[in-house]
N, C-alpha and C positions, 0 to 999 in steps of 0.2 A: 218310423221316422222317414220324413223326406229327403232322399237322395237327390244331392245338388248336381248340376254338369260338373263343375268342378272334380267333383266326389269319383263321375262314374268315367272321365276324362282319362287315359294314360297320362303318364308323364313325357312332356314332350322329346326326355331322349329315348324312351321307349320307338315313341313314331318313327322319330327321326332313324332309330335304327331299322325299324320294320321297310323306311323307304328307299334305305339304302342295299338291304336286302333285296328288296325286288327290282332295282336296278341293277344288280350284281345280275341276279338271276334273268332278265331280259337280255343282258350284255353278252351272258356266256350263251346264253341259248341261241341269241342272233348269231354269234361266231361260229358256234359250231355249225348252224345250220347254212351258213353263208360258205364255208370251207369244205363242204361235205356236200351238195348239191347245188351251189353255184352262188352267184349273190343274185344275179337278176332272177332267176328261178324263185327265189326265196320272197313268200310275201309278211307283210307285216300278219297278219292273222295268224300264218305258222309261229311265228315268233311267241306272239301272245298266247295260242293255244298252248304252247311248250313248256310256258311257265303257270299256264290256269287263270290266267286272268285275263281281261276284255282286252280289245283293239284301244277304245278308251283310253283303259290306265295304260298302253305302250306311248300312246301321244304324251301322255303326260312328263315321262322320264327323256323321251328324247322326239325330236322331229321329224325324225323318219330314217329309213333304211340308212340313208348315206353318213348319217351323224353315230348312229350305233357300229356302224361297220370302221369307224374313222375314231374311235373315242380311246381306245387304247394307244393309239401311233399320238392322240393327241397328249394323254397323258406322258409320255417318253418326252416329247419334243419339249411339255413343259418343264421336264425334270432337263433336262438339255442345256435351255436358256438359264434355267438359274445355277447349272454349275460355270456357264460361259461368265455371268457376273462374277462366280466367287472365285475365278481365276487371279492367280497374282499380278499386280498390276504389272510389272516387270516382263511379263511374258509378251513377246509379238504379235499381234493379233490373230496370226492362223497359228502359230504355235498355241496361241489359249484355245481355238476353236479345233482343233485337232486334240489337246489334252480333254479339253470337255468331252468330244463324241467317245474317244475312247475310254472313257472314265465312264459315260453315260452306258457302252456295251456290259463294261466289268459289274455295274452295278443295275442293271438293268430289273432285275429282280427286287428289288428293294421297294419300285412303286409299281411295277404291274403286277408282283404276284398281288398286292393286296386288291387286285380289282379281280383277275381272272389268273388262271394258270399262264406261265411265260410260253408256255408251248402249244399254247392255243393263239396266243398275242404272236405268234412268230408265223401261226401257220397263216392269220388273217394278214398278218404285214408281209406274206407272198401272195398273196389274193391280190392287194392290191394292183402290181402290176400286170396280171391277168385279166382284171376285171376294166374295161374302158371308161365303164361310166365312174368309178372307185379311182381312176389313174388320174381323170379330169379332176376331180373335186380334190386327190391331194395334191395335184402340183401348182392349184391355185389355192389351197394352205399354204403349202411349199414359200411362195410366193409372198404371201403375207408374213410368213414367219421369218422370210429371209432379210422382211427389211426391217424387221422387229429386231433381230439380234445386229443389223448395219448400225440402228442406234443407238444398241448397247455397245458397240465396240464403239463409237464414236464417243462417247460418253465415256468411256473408262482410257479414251486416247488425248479427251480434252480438245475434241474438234467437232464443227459442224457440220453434219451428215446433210445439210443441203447443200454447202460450198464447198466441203472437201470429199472429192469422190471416191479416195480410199476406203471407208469403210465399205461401202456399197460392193468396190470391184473385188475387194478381198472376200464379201461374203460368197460373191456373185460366184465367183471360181471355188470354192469349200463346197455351197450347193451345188453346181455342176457337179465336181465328185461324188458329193452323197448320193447322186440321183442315177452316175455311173455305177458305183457298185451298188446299190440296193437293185438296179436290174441284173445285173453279173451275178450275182447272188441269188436273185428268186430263178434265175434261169438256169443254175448254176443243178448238179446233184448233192449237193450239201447243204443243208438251210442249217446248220448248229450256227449258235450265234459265235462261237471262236472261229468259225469258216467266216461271217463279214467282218469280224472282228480285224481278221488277217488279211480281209480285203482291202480295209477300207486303210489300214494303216499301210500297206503297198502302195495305194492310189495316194494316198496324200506326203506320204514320201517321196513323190516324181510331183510335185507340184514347183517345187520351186527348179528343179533344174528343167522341167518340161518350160516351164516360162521365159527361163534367164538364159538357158546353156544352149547351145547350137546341138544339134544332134549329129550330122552328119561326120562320118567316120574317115572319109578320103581326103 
């Protein structure tokens, strides 16, 4: 009997998992070997060699070095933004963007273990401020993301984030701090995530009296 494509075809969540398997396994392979001998050191061909398959299928899964080294931090940042929306509308706006980051530390494991280990995702997110050309490409993410969530708090303030400047300078000082202690932290001898965990809630704890209170003690 003639066997149809059809016939001799997986089924497409079979593929669908096989492709998601080998982007797991490119992802962790890039990681480690970006964290372990450097990221500029590291060429796309190690990567592909690691996991047995061609230069080819690594294009395929991602665009290159900078998107595989970046793709974990982007996953957090996505889980981030949408606990910033599901915040209660009742909250202040860096009160909600403060409950979010720390909410996103606590549970931080919920969406990167299912891509790679948390402790492999922690050692590349101290790569990154090591690495120059990794510093540049997140802080203009950084950047995009920060005015992503400007108009999510504008939107849940009931205002126009092009004529009211609030949301903007409230993000603008929140990212200032994150961008402080994620360097305190990678520079830091602790990288456990309850070490920025305890940073990042210090640093945004002195956000309002650093802006509003006089410092001076005489």
């Amino acid at each position: 009997m003639e066997t149809t494509a059809a016939q001799t075809s997986p089924p497409a969540s079979l593929r669908e998992r096989k492709k998601q398997r080998t982007r797991e396994a490119l992802l962790r392979a890039a990681l480690e070997l970006f964290t372990t001998q450097g990221y500029e050191r590291t060429t796309v061909d190690e990567i592909a060699e690691a996991v047995d398959v061609s230069q080819r299928t690594f294009f395929r899964y991602f665009a290159g070095k900078e998107e595989v080294a970046l793709f974990t931090q982007g996953v957090a940042e996505a889980r981030f933004l949408d606990a910033v929306r599901e915040r209660p509308p009742q909250e202040a706006p860096l009160e909600a963007l403060r409950r979010a980051v720390l909410e996103g530390w606590d549970t931080i494991g919920e969406s990167i273990e299912s891509v790679v280990p948390l402790e492999l995702h922690m050692r590349a997110y101290q790569l990154i401020e090591s690495t120059p050309a990794l510093l540049a490409a997140y802080l203009r993410r950084s950047a995009e993301l920060e005015e992503e969530i400007a108009r999510v708090i504008a939107e849940r303030e009931g205002l126009d984030v092009d004529t009211d400047p609030r949301p903007r300078v409230a993000v603008a000082v929140f990212g200032g701090v994150m961008r402080i202690t994620g360097r305190l932290w990678s520079e830091g001898a602790d990288h456990s995530i309850p070490a920025i965990r305890e940073l990042t809630t210090a640093y945004l704890d002195q956000v309002g009296p650093a802006l509003a209170e006089k410092w001076r003690t005489e």
